[in-house]
N, C-alpha and C positions, 0 to 999 in steps of 0.2 A: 851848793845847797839848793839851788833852784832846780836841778838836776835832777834830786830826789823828789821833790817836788811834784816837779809834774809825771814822776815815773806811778807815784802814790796816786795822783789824781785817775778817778774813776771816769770815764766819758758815755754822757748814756746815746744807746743807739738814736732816739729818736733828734736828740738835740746834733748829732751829726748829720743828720739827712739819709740815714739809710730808711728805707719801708721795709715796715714789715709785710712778711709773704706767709700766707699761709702754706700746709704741705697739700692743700686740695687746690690751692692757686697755682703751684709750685708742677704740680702732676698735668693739671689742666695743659698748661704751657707746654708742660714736654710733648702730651698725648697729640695734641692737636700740631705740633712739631711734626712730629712720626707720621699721622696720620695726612700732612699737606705734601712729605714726602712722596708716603707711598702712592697716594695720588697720582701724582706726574709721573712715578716712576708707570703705573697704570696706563696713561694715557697715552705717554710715549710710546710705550708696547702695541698699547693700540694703532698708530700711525705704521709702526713697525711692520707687524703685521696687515695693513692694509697695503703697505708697500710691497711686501712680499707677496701677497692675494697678486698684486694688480700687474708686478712683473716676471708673476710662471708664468707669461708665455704657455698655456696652456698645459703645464704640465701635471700631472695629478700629483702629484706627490708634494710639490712645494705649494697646488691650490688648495690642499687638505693643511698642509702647514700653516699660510697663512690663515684660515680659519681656523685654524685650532688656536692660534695666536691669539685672534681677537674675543674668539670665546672665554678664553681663560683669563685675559686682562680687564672684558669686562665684567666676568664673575668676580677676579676679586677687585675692582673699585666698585661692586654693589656692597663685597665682606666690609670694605675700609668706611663706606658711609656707614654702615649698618654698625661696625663698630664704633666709630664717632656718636652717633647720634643716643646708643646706649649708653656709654660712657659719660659724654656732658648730660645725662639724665640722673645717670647715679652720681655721676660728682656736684649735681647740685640740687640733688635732695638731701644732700646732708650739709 
């Protein structure tokens, strides 16, 4: 009998201890995720490429490489600020 019991009892969230999330708390979280990624994945590239700059041995083709490298990794961690810093603008004007 007690079995039925507590199958019937209702349990509300907040008296359990979960929090409530909102879906603009919830996006916040992932975005700013993604966006701590793509960072390091940027940054890394950048080192990458200054390693590659620093070890052609003067060769043209791999000192065009590595600049090309670093140009492109820090155009996009300007894109990834630039999109963070829109993003947490629009998600907390509403």
């Amino acid at each position: 009998m007690q079995l039925f019991y507590l199958a019937a009892t209702k349990i509300n969230a907040s008296d359990a201890g979960v929090p409530k999330v909102s879906a603009s708390d919830a996006l916040a979280g992932i975005l700013t995720t993604v966006y701590t990624v793509a960072g390091i994945i940027a940054v890394i590239s950048i080192i990458i490429g200054g390693l590659v700059y620093v070890l052609s041995a003067g060769d043209p083709s791999k000192v065009k490489l590595g600049k090309d490298i670093i140009v492109y990794a820090a155009v996009g961690l300007v894109v990834v600020m630039m999109a963070f810093l829109i993003t947490n603008f629009i998600i907390g004007s509403f």
